[in-house]
KOLFI-791801 format. One record per atom (N, C-alpha, C): residue in one letter; y, z, x. Coordinates in steps of 0.02 Angstrom, whole numbers, plus 50000, padded with zeros to 5 digits. Layout:
N
AYZX;...
***
This chain:
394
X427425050946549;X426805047246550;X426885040746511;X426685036946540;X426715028746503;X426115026346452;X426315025946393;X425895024446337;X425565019246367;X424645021446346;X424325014746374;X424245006846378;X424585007246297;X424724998146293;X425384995846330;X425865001246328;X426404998446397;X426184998046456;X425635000146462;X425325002146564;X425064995146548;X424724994046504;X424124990546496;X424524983346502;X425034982446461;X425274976746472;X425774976846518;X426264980046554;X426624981146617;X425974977046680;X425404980246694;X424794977446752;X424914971546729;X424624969146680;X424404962246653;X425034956946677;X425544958946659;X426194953746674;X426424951546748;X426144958546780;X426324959946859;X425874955946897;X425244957946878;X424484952446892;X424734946746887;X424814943146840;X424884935546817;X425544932446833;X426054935246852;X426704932946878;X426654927346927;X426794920246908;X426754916646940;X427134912046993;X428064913446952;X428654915546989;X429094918246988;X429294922347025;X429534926447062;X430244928547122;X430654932547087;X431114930447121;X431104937847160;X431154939347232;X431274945747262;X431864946047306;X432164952847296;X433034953447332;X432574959347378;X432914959647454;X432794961747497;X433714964147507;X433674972747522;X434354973347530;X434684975647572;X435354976947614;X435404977247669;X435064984147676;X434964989147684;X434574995447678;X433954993847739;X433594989847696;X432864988447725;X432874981647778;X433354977047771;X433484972347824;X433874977447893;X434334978647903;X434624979647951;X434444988247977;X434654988248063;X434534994448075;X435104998548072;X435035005248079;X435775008048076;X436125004648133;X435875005848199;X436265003348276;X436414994048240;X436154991548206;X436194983848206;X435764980948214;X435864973748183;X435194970548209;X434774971548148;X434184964648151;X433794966248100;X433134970948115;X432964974548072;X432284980948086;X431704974248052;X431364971148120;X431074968948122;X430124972748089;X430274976448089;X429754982648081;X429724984548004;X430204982847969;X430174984747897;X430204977447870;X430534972147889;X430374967047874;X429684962647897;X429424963247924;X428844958747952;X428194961647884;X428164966247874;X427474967847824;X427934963247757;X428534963747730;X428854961847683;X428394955047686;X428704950447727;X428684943447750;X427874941947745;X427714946447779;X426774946747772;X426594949047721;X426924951147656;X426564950647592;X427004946347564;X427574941547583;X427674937247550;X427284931447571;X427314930147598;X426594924147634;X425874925247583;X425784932647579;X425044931347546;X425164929847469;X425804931847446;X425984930047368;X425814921847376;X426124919647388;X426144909147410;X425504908247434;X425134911647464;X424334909547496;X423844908447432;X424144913947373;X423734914547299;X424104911547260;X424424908147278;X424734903947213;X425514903947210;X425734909847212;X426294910447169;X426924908047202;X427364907547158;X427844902747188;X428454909647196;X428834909347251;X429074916047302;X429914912347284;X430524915947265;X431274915347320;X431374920047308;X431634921647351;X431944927847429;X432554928047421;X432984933047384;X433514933347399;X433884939847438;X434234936947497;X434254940947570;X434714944147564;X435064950547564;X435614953547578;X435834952947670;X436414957147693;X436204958247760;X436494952047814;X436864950147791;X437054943147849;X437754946547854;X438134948847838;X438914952647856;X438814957347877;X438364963547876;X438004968347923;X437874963247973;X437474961547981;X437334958248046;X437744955848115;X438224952348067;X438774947248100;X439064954548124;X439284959748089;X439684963248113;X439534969048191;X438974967748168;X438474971548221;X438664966648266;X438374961548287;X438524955048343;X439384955948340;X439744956248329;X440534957648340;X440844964348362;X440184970048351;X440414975548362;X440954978548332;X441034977448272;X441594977948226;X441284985448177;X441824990748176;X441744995148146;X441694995548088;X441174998748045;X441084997747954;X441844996447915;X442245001447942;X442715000447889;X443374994447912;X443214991147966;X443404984147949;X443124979147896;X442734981547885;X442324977247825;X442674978947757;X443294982947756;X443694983147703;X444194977447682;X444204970947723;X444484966347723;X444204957747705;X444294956747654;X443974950747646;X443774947847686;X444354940747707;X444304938747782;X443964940947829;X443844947947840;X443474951947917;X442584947947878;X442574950747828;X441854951247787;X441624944847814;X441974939347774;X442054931647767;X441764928547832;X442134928847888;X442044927547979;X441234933347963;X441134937747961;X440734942147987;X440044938647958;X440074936647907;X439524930947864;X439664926347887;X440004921947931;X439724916747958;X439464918748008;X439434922548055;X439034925948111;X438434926748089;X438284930648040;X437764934447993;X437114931248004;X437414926447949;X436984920547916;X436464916747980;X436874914948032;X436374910148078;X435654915648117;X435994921448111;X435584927648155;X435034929448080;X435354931148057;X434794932847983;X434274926747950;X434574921147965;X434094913447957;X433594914348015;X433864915248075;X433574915548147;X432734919648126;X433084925148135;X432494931348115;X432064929848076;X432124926647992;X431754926747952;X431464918047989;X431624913348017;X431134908248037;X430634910848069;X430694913348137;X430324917948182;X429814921948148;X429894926248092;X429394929648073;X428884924248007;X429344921347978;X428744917147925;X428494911947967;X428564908548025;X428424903348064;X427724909248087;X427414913348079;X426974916248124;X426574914048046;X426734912347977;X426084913047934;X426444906847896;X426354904547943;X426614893747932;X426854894447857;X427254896647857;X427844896047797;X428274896147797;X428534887247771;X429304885347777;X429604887947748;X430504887947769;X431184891947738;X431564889047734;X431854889147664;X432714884847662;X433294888947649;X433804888847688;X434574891847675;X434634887347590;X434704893847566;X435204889847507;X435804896447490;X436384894547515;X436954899447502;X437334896147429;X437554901447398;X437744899147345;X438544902347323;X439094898047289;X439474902847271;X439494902547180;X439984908747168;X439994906647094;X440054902247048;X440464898347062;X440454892447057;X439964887447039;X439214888147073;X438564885947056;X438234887646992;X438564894246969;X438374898146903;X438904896346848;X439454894146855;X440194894746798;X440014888646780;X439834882946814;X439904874846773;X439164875346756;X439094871046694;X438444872746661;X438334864946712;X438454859546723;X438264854546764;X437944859046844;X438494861646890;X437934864946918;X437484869646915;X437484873146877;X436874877446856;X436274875346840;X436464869546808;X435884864546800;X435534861146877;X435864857846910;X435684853746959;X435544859447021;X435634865947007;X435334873647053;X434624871947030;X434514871346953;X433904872846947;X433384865946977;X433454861846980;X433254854446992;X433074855447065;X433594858147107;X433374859347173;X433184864447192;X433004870847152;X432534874147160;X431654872847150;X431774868647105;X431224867547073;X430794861747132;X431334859547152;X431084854647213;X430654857147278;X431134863047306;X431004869847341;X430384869847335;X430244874247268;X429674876047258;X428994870747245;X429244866347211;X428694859047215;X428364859747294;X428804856747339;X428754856847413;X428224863047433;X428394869047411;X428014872647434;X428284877147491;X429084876047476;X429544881247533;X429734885347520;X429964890547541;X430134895947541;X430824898047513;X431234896247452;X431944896147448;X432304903147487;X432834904847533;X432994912047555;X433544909847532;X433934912847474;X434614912847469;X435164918547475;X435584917847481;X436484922547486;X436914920047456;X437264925047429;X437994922347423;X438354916647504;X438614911947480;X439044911947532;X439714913447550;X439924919847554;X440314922847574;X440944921847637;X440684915647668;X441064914047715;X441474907147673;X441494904547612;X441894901247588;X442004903047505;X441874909047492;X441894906747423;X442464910547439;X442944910947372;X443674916247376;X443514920647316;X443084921747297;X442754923847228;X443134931947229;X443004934647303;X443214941247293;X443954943647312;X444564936547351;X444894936547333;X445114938347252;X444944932647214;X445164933047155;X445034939147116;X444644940947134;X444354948547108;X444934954147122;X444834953747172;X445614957447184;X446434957647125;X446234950447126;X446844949747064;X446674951346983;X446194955246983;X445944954746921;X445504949246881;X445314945046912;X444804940246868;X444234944346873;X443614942946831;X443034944146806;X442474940646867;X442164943846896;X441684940946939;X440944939346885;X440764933046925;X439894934246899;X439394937346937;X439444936247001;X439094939847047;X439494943947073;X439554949447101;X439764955847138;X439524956347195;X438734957347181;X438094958647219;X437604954947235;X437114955647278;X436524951147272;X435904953747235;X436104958947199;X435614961947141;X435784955547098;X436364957447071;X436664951547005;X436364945147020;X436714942947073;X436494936047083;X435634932947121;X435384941147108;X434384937147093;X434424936847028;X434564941646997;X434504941846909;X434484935446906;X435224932346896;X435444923646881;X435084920446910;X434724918046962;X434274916446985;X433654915646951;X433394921446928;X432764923646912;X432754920746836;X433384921646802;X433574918646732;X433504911446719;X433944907246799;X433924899846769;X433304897346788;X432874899446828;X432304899046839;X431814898646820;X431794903346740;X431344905746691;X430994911246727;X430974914746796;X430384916446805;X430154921546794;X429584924446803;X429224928746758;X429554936946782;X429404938846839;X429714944246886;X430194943946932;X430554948946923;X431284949946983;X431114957947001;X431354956747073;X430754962247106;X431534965547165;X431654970647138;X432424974247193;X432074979547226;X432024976547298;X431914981347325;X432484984047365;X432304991047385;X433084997047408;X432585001947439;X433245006447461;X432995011947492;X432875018847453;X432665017847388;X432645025847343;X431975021147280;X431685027747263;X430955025747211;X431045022347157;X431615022547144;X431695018247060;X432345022447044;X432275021946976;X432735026646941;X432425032446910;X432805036746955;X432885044846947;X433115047046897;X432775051546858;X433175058046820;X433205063546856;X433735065446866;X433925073746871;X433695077746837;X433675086946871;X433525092046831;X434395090446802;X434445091946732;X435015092546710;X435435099846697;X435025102946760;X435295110046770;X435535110646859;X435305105346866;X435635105746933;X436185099446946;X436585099646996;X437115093447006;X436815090747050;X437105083747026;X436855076247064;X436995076747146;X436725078147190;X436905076947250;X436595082747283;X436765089847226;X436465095947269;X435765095947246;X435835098647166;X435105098147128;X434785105847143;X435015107847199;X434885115147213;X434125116147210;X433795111447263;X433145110447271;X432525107747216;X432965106847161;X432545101847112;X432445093947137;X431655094147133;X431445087447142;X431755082247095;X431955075747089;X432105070647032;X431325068147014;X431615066546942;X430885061846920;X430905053846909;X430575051746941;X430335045346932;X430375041846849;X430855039246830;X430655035046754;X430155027746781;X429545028946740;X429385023746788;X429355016746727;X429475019246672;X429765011546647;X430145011946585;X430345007246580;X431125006246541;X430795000946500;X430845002046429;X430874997046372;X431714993346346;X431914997946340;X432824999346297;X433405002746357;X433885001146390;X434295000146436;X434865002946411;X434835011146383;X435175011346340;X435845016746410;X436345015946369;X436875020046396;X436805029046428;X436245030846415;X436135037346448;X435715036646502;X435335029146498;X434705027446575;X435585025746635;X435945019546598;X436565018746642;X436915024446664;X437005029746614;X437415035346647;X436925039646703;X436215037446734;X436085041046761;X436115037446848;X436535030046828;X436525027546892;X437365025746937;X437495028246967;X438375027346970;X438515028047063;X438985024847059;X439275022947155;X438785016947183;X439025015247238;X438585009347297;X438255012847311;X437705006947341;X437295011047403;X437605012447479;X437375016747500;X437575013347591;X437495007047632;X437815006447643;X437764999447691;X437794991247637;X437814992447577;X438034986947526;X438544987747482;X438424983047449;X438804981147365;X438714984547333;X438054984247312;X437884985147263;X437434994147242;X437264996047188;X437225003147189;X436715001147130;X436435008247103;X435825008947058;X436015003246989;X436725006446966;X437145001546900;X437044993746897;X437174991846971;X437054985046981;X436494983146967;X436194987147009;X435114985646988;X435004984546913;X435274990946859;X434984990346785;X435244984646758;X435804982946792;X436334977246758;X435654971046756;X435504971446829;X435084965346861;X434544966146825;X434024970646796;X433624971846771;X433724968946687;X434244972046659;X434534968046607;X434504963246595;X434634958446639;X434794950346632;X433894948246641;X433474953646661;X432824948446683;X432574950046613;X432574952546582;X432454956846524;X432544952546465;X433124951746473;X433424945646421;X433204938846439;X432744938246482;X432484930846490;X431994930146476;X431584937446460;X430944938146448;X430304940446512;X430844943646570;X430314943446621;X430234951246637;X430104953546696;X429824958846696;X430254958846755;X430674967946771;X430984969246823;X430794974446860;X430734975546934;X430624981846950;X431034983647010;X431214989747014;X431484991447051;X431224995947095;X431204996147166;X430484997347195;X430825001347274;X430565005147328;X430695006547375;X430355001447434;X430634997947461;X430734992747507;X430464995747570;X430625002047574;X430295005747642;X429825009647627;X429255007047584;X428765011247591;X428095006047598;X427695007847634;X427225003147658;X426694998947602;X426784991847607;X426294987747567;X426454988147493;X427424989547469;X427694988347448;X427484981347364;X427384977747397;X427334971047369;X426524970947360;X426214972647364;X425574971647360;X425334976847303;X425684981647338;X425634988847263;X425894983847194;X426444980347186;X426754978647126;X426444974347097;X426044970247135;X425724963547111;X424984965247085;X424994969447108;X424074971347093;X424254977347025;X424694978147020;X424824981546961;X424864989246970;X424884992547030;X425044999547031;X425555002647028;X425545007647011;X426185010746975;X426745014447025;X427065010447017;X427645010247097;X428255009647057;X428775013147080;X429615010647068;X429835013247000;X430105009246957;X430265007246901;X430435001546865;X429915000546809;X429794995346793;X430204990946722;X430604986946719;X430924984446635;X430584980846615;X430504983946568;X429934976946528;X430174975446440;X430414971746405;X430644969346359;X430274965446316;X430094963746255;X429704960646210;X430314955846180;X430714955246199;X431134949546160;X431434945346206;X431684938346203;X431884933746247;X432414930046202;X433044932046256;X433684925446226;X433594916946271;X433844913946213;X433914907846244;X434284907446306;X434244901446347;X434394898246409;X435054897946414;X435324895446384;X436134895446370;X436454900746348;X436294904846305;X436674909246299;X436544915246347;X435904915346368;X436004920746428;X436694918246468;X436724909846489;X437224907146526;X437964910746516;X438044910046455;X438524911346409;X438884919246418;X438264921546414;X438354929846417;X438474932146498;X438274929846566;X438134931546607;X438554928346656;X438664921446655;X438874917346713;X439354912446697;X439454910946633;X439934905046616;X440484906046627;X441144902046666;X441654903446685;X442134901946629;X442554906746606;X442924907646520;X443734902046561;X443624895646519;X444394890446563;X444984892546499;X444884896846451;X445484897246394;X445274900646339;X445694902046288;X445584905146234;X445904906146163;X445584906146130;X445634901746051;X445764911246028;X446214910245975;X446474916345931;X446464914245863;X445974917445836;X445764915845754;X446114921045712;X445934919145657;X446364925945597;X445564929245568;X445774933145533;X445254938945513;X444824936545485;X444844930445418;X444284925845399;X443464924545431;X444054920245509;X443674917145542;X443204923245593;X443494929645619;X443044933845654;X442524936945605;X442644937845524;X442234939745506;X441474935845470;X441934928145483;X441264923145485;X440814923345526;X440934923945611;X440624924345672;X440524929945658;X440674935245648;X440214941745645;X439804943845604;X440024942745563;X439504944545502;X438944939745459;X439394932645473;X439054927845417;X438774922645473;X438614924945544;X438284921145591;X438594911445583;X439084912045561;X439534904745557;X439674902845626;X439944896745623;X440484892145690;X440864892445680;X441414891745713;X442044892045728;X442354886245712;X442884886445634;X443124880145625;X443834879445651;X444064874645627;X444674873945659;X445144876145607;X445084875245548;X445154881245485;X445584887945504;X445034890445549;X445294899345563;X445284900145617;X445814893545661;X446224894445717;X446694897745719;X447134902345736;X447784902145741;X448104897145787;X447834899645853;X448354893945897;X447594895345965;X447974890846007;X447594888146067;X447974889846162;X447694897146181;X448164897246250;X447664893946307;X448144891846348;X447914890146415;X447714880846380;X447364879346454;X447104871246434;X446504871346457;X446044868846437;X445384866846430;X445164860546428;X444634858746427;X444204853146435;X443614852946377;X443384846446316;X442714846546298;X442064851546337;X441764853546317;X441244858146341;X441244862846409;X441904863746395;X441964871746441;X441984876146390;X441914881646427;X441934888346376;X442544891746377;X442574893446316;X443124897746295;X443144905346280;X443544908346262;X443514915746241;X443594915046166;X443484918746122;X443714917746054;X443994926146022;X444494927246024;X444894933346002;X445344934045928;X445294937645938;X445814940845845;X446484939345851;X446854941445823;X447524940445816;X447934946645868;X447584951245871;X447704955045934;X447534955246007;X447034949146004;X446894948446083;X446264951446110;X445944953146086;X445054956446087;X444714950746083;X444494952246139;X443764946146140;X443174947846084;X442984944046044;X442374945846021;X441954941646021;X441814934546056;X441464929946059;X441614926546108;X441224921746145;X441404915646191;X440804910146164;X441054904246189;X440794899346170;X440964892246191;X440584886346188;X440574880546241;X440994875346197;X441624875746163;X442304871746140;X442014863046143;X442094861246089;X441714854246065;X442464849846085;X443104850446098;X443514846546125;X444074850746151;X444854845846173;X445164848046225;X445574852446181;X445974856246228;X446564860146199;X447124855046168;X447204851046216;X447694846446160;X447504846346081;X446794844246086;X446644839046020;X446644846545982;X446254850546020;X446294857045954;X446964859545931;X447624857945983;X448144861545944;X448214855645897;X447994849345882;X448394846545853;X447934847545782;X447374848045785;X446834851045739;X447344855345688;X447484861745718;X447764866045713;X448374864445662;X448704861745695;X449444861145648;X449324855645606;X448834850745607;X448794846545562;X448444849645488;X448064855145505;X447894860045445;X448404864345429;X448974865745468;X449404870545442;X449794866845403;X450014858845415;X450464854045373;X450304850145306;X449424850345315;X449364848745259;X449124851845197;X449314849045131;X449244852545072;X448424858245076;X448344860645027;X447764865145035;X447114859944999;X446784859945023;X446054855645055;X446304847145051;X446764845845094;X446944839645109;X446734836245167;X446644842345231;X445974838445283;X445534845445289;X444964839545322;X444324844845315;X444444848245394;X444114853345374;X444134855645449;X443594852745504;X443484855345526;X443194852545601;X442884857545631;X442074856545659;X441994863145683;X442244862945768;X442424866945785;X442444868545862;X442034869745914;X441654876645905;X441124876345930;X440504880345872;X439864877145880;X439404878045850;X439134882745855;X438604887345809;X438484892445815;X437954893145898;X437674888445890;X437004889045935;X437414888246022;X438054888146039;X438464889546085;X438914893146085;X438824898846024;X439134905046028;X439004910646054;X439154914246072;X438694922846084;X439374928846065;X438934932646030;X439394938646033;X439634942546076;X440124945746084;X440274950546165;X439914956846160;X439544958246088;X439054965146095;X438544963046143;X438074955946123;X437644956246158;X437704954446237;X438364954646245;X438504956646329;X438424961946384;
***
């Protein structure tokens, strides 16, 4: 049961939400045979229209264009084990899934814009910035933003393959980021299951041996036993329950309100906005800054700085910057205001942060403090605290 000042203020936030970011996922877009289920999307679309009729400012982020394409190719699921197949199958996707969604918002005169995005839009703080500028334009206008990954050029999941660190995975993740640089108030995942489930913890996950699951229907604290109760993909996507809390996480930390909701159940969106008690809801009383959510979530790491024990226990404990003092040395090459990793003498990340100059100048930083007498040059800070973040609060 939900304590009344959490109900009380959960309605209130849901009521007054003014923008809004909602993921639609392949589940509830596509049919099993293929093709979009025009029938589960059209009420969607028809309570996104009435959100924008009252005010509020709406983006749509679409799963479902590589289902699609693949359907139009007749291509069996588990060709979709291949980048490339995926890649071609999203350029198919995309024009049929744009198609559909014109056709149905054109019936409640509401314009739509493709905006495909790759990671890339999230790693440089220059475009992340100029995302938000033309969203904001979007929405000025009074259109409809529908965005995706674009999948038919990014190599993102190449590289993934080789072991790099993705920012987006999913199109859960990448509403979160969305919903973050945005400021906006609610991020709204809809899927094909009620929220997040608890199990009888006497029965196993899958059989349950006729135990009903229970509904958590809201989340304050995102703690490691709510995550251990969410694990694997969904069918027909990316992304799986883990991804959702992840996504929920990040709205959390912006200060907004997340829910995670069943997409196939009728008038969906209208239940959430009017404040009835549907899904599962995150709701958080604290808000990180703009940048360091960046920091924590999406910034692309170009190198990394290895300090001695001094210097990690300044950044950890004594909330300091990073001087050039308690460098050891400088790998890889970098650029003024890219971000870096910042590690121990063993190679553990425990910080990242936005590097105030180049790798050159810092190695020379570096050895010019190792050559000279003791306090013969001053140090230099590197990067400042207020472009630091810790890797706990990751």
């Amino acid at each position: 049961m939900i304590e009344e000042d959490s109900e009380r203020e959960r309605q209130t936030r849901l009521r007054a939400a003014q923008r809004v970011v909602i993921k639609v996922g392949t589940s509830i877009i596509s049919r099993a045979e293929g093709g979009v289920c025009a029938e589960r999307i059209g009420p969607l679309v028809r309570s996104i229209a009435e959100l924008k009729r009252a005010g509020r400012q709406v983006v749509l982020v679409s799963s479902g264009a590589v289902g699609l394409g693949a359907g139009r190719l007749g291509l069996h699921p588990s060709r979709l084990d291949d980048v490339v197949v995926r890649q071609a199958c999203a350029a198919v996707g995309q024009s049929l899934l744009m198609h559909s969604y014109e056709q149905l918002f054109r019936v409640h005169d509401v314009s739509i814009a493709q905006v495909l995005l790759t990671e890339d839009d999230f790693m440089e703080w220059k475009r992340y910035t100029n995302l938000r500028l033309t969203m904001e334009k979007l929405l000025k206008l009074k259109v409809l933003p529908i965005i995706n990954e674009n999948d038919t050029v990014s190599t993102a999941e190449l590289e993934y393959a080789f072991g790099q660190e993705r920012v987006f995975g999913d199109n859960d993740r990448l509403a979160a980021l969305v919903m973050s640089r945005l400021e906006s108030d609610a991020l709204i995942l809809l899927t094909n299951v009620d929220g997040l489930l608890r199990y009888d913890p006497k029965g196993q996950r899958g059989v349950n041996h006729g135990a009903q699951p229970a509904l958590i229907p809201l989340v304050a604290d995102l703690t490691e036993e709510l995550k251990a109760l969410a694990s694997g993909p969904s069918a027909g996507g990316r992304g799986g329950m883990l991804t959702k809390l992840e996504a929920a996480q990040i709205a959390m930390q912006a200060g907004g309100v997340a829910v995670i909701a069943n997409g196939m159940q009728a008038g969906i969106l209208d239940d959430i906005f009017t404040g009835k008690q549907v899904g599962t809801t995150f709701m958080s009383t604290s808000r990180m800054a703009g940048k360091r959510r960046w920091l924590i979530h999406a910034a692309g790491v170009r190198g990394r700085v290895i300090v001695n024990e001094g210097a990690r226990e300044a950044i950890i404990n004594g909330k300091a910057s990073l001087l050039s003092s308690g460098v050891v040395r400088v790998e890889q090459q970098f650029e003024p205001q890219d971000v870096v990793s910042i590690a121990d003498c063993e190679g553990r990340e425990f910080a990242r942060g936005v590097i105030n100059c180049a790798s050159a100048e810092a190695t020379t930083l570096i050895e010019g403090m190792l050559a000279a007498p003791a306090g013969g040059q001053r140090s230099r800070v590197l990067v400042t605290r207020d472009n630091l973040v810790l890797s706990e609060q990751r």
